[in-house]
N, C-alpha and C positions, 0 to 999 in steps of 0.2 A: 490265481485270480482273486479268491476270496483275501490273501496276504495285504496281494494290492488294494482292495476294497476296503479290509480295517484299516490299514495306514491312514489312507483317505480320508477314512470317516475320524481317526485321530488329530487328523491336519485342519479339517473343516474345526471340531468342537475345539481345539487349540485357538484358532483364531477366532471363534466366537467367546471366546472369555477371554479375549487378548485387550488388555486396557487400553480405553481409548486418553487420547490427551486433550484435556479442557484448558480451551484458548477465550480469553475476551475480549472482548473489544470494547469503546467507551470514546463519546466524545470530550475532549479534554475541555471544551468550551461549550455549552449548547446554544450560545449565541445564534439563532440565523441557520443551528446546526439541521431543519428539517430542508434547505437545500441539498444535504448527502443524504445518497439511499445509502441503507445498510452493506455492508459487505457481504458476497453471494458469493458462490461456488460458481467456477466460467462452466457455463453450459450451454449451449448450443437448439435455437428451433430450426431442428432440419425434422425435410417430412419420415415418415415411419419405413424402417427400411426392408425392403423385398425378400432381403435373402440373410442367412445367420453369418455368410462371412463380410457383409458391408462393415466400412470402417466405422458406421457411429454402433458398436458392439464391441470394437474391439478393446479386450482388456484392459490394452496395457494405456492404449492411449485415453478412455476413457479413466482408468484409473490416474492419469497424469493431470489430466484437467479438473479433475473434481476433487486433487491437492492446493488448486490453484483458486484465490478469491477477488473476485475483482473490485475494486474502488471507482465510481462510476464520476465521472467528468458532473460539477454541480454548477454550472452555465456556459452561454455562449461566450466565444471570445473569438475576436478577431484580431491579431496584431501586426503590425506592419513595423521591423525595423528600418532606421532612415538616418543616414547623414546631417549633422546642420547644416549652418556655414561656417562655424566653428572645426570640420571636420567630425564635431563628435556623434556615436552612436547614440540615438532617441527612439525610444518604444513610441508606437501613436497605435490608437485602437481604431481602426478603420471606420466601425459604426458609429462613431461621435457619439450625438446628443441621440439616437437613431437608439446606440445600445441598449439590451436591458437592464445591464447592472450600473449603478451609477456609477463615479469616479469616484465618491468616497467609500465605496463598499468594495467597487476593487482595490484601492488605496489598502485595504485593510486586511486583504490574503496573498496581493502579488506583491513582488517587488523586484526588480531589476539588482543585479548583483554588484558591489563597487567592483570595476576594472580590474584591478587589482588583485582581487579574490578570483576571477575567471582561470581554467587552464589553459586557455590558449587566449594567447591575449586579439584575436579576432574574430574571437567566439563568444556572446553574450551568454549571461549567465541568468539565467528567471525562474524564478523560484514559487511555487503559489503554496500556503499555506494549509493545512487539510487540519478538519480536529482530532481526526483518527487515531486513537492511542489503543496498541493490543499487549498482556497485559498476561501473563501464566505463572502458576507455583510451582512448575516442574521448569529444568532446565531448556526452555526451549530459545531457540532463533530466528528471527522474522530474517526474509529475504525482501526485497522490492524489488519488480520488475519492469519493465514497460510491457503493455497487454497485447504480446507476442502471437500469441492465440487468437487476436480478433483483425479480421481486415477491416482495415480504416481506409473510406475512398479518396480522402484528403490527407495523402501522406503530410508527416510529422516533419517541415526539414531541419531537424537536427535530431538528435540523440536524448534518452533520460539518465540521467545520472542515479543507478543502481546502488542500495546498501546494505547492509545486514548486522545486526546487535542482536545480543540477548534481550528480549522482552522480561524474564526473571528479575533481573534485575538493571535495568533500562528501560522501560515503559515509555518512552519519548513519544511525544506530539513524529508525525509524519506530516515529509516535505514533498513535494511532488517538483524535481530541480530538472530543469531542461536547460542544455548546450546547443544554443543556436548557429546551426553550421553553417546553411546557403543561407546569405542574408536577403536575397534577391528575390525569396521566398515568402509567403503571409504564413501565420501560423495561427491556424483556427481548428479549436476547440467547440465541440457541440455538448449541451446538456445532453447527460444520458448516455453518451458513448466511452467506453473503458479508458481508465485515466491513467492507472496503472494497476498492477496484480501484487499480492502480496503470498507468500507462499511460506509455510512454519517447518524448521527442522527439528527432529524430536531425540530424543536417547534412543526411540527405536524404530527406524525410518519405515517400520511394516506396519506400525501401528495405525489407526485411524487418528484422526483432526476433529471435535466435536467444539467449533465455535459457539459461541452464545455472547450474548450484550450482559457488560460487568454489570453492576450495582458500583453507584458512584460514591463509595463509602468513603467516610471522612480518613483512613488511615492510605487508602488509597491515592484519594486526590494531593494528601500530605507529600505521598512520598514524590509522585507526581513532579510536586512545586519543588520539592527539595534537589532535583535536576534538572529541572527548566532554566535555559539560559548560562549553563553553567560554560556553552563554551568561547562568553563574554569573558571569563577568566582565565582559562586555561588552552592550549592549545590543543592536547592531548587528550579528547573526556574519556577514551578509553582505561585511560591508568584508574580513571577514579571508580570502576566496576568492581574492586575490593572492599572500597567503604563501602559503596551502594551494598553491596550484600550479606555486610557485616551490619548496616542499620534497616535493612526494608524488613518491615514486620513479617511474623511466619507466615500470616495468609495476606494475599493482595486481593484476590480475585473471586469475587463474591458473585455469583449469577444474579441475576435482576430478574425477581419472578413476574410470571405473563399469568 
């Protein structure tokens, strides 16, 4: 018994000196950027539970979700895909003049996909814009997810288009891309409700996640620019993750003191 007790107490003081991995986040624009809340850990107000073996205790699933951070939906939207007379597919925003974001402010984070670019060519591709850029000096990997973890009473009809890069060295602006499946469908978005989750892979998947907001330091935002838009050029930006990490300076990722 005592054997089993120091192991224990070996395994606990192991994981309290177990390094944690610092991730940043930063908006790439601050333009207009106090419509996004911060990125949070999904968690959950359910009432306090009666017994030790209720599910909001458990472990494993609470350790699941407080891996998980959610990016929160920063206006309302209503959108209605439609036919012309032309045959072709046209977005129209339900709320008109009614809306509260205007048309030149959504103009400036949606955009409907060319045709072309879609994988299925009966499925619209939409895309909205997010300033979100996360941003580490250890080798880590962002995941994207759709917010799997929260019931939404206005199902989604269609699909999110899921990705994952190194943030080390890809720091890229996030895109929030939805495939529009039922077209016969509206597709409405609420301020305030999860837009999608993001979730970091580490060198030591036991380790903690300890987020913090960057400092938008000039070497930073440099490197930043220096892969924005670069897949105007190339088809493949993956290949170009050797230069990126042969030229991004040794530190990216500066906390921004509070």
């Amino acid at each position: 018994m005592f054997v089993k007790l120091y192991r224990q107490m070996q395994q606990d003081a192991e994981f309290s000196t177990r390094r944690r991995y610092k991730i940043g986040w930063l908006f790439k624009d601050e333009k207009a950027s106090l419509i996004w809340d911060a990125p949070q850990p999904v968690s959950f107000d359910v009432p306090r539970p009666t017994t030790s073996k209720s599910a909001t205790v458990c472990p494993a699933a609470v350790e699941f979700d407080r891996r998980h951070f959610v990016i929160n939906c920063p206006i309302d939207l209503h959108l209605r895909m439609q036919q012309n007379a032309q045959g072709q597919l046209q977005m129209t925003n339900v709320d008109g003049p009614m809306a509260s974001t205007r048309p030149a402010g959504l103009q400036s984070i949606m955009a409907l996909s060319p045709q072309n670019e879609w994988r299925h060519p009966s499925r619209p591709m939409l895309q909205i814009a997010t300033p979100f850029v996360f941003v580490s000096d250890d080798p880590v990997y962002v995941n994207q997810f759709p917010p799997f973890l929260h019931y939404l009473p206005a199902q989604r009809p269609g699909v999110m288009l899921c990705g994952r890069f190194p943030i080390d060295v890809w720091p890229r602006q996030h895109m929030w891309a939805f495939e529009w499946h039922d077209l016969s469908k509206d597709l409405i978005l609420k301020r305030g409700d999860p837009l999608f989750y993001v979730r970091f892979e580490t060198p030591d998947p036991s380790a903690p996640v300890r987020l913090v907001e960057a400092e938008r330091t000039p070497e930073l935002l440099s490197f930043i620019a220096s892969l924005t838009d670069v897949t105007n050029f190339v088809n493949q930006s993956f290949q170009l993750f050797k230069t990126a990490r042969e030229r991004r300076p040794k530190t990216l990722l500066v906390e921004k003191p509070r």
